[in-house]
C-alpha positions in Angstrom: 16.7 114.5 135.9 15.2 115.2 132.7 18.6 114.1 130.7 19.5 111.1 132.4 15.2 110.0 131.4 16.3 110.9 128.0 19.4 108.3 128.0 17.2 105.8 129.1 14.8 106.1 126.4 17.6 106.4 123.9 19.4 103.3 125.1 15.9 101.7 125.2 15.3 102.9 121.3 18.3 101.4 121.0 17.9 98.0 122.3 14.7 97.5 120.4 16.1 98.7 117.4 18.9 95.8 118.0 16.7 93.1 118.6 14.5 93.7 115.5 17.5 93.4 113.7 18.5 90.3 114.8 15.3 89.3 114.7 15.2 89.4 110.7 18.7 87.8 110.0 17.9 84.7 111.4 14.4 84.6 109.6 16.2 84.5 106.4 18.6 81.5 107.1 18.1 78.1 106.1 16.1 75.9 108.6 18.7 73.1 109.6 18.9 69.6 107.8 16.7 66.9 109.2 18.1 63.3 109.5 16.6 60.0 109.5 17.4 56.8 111.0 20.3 55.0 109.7 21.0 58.1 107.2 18.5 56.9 104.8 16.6 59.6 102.6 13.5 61.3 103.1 10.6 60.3 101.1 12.7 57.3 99.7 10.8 54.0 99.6 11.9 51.3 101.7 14.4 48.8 99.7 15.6 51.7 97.6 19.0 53.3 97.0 20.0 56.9 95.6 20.4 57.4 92.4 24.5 57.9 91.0 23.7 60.6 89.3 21.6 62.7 92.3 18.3 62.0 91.1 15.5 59.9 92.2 15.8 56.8 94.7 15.9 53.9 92.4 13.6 51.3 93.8 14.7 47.5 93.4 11.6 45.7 93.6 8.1 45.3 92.7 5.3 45.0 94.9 1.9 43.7 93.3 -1.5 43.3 94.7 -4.1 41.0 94.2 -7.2 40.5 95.8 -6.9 36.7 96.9 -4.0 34.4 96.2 -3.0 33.4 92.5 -0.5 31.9 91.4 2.4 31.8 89.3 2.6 28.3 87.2 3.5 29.6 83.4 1.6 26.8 81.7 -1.6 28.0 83.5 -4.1 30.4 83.1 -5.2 32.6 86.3 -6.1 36.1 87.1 -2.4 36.9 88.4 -0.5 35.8 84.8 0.1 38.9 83.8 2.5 39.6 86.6 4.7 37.1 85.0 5.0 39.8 82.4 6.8 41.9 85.3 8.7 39.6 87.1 9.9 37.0 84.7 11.6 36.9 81.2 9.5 35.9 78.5 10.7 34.1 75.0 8.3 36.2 72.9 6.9 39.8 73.5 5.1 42.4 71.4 6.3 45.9 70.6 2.6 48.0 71.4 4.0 50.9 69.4 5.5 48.8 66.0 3.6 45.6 66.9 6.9 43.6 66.1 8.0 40.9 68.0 10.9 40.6 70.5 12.1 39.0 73.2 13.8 38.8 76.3 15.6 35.8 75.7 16.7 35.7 72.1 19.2 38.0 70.7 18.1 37.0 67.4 14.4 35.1 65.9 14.1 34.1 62.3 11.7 32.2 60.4 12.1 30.0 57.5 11.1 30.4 53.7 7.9 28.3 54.2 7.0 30.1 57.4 6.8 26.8 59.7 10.3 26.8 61.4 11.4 29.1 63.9 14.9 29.6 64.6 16.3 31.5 67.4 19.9 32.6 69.4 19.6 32.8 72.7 21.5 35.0 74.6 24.5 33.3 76.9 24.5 34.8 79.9 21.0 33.8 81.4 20.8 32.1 84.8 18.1 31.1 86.3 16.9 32.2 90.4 18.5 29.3 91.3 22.2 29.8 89.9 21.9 27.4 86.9 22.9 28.7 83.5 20.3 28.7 80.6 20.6 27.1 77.5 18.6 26.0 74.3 17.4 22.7 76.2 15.4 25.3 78.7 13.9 27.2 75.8 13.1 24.2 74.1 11.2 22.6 77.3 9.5 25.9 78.3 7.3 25.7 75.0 7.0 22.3 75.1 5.8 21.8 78.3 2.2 23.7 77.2 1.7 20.2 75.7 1.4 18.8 79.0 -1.7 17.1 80.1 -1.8 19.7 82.7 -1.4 22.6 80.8 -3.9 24.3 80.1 -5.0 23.6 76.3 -5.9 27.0 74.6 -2.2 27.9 75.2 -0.9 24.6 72.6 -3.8 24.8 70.9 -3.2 28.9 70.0 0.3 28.2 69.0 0.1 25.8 66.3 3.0 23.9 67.8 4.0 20.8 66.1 4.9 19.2 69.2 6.7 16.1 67.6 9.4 17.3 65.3 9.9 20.2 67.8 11.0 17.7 70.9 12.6 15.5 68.2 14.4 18.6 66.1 14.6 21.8 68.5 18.1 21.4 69.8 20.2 22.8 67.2 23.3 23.9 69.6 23.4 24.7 73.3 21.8 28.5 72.4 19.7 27.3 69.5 17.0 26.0 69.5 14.2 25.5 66.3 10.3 25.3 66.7 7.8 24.3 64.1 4.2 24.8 63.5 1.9 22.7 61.8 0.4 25.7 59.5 2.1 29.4 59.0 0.7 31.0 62.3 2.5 34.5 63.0 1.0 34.6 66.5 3.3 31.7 67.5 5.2 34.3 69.0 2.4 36.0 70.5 1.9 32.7 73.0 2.6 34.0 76.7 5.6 31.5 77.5 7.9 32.1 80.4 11.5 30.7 80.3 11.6 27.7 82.8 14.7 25.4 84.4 14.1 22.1 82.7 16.4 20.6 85.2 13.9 21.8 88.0 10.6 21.2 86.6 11.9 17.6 86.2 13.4 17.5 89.7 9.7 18.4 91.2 7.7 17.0 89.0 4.5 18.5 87.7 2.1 17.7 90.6 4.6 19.5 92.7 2.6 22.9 94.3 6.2 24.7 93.6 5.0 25.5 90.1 2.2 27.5 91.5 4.2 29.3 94.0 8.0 28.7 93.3 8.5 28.5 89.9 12.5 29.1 89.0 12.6 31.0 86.0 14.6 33.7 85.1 14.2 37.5 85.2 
């Protein structure tokens, strides 16, 4: 009697002993891979696509938020401009580390001996949201229409545009074009202008509510 109650607590040692075992091999494995609907990735934002090279999720768009509705007319002033500055290429831009002037449109600015003519090379592969391919005549119109009646004034009047010889003389080739000031005024090129589709603008006409809200620019 006494040996067959000592089997049984062996085999009962034993069984424990087993368990525990087990027990810790499968705290140390992995915990399985969770997947998410349509095999997108964890964490990633919506709109956004895995990086090539295993990183990050590269996000493809923008989201900005404003406290009431703006709007996006380039030859106006509002509280929601500077998203232009995101969203859509601009002729001139400053460098805030050099201070020197670039821009997102022209491979190539230079000014004149006198410092009143501007001449710059556009780049030739622009198109604009709607398809159409951009060329000196859109440059030229998108600085010239801050001369508008509509425009607002502090934008022509900051540039020192010489609006006259510039509409008469700015098309030097189809990705040329020339502007002039009326005195040597370096921030010419700090004047927030947006490239615009002349052939649009003209189609909808300036009263049109499109160049609040649907303006077809590039960018």
């Amino acid at each position: 009697m006494k040996s067959l109650r000592s089997i049984l607590c062996v085999a009962l040692a034993l069984i424990m002993l087993l368990a525990a075992v087990a027990g810790c091999g499968k705290s140390g494995e992995k915990p399985p891979a969770t997947s998410t609907p349509g095999g997108s990735t964890p964490g990633a934002s919506p709109g956004s696509s895995p990086d090539s090279s295993g990183g990050q999720p590269v996000v493809d768009r923008i989201v900005i938020a404003t406290t009431s509705i703006g709007h996006f007319n380039p030859a106006m002033l509002g509280h929601d401009f500077l998203a232009n500055d995101l969203v859509f290429d601009r002729l001139f831009r400053t460098d805030p580390a050099t201070g020197e002037f670039y821009s997102d449109v022209f491979e190539s600015m230079e000014w004149s001996e006198d410092g009143l003519i501007l001449t710059c090379k556009m780049y030739e592969n622009i198109y604009f949201s709607n398809g159409k391919h951009a060329t000196s005549e859109d440059a030229l119109y998108s600085v010239l229409c801050l001369a508008e009646p509509w425009a607002v004034p502090v934008m022509l009047s900051n540039s020192q545009l010489d609006v006259d010889w510039t509409r008469a003389n700015g098309i030097v080739d189809e990705y040329t074009v020339q502007y002039k000031v009326k005195q040597q005024h370096f921030l010419f090129q700090n004047t927030d202008v947006v490239l615009i589709c002349k052939e649009w603008a003209e189609s909808v006409g300036y009263d049109s509510e499109d160049w609040y809200y649907r303006p077809v620019t590039s960018g």
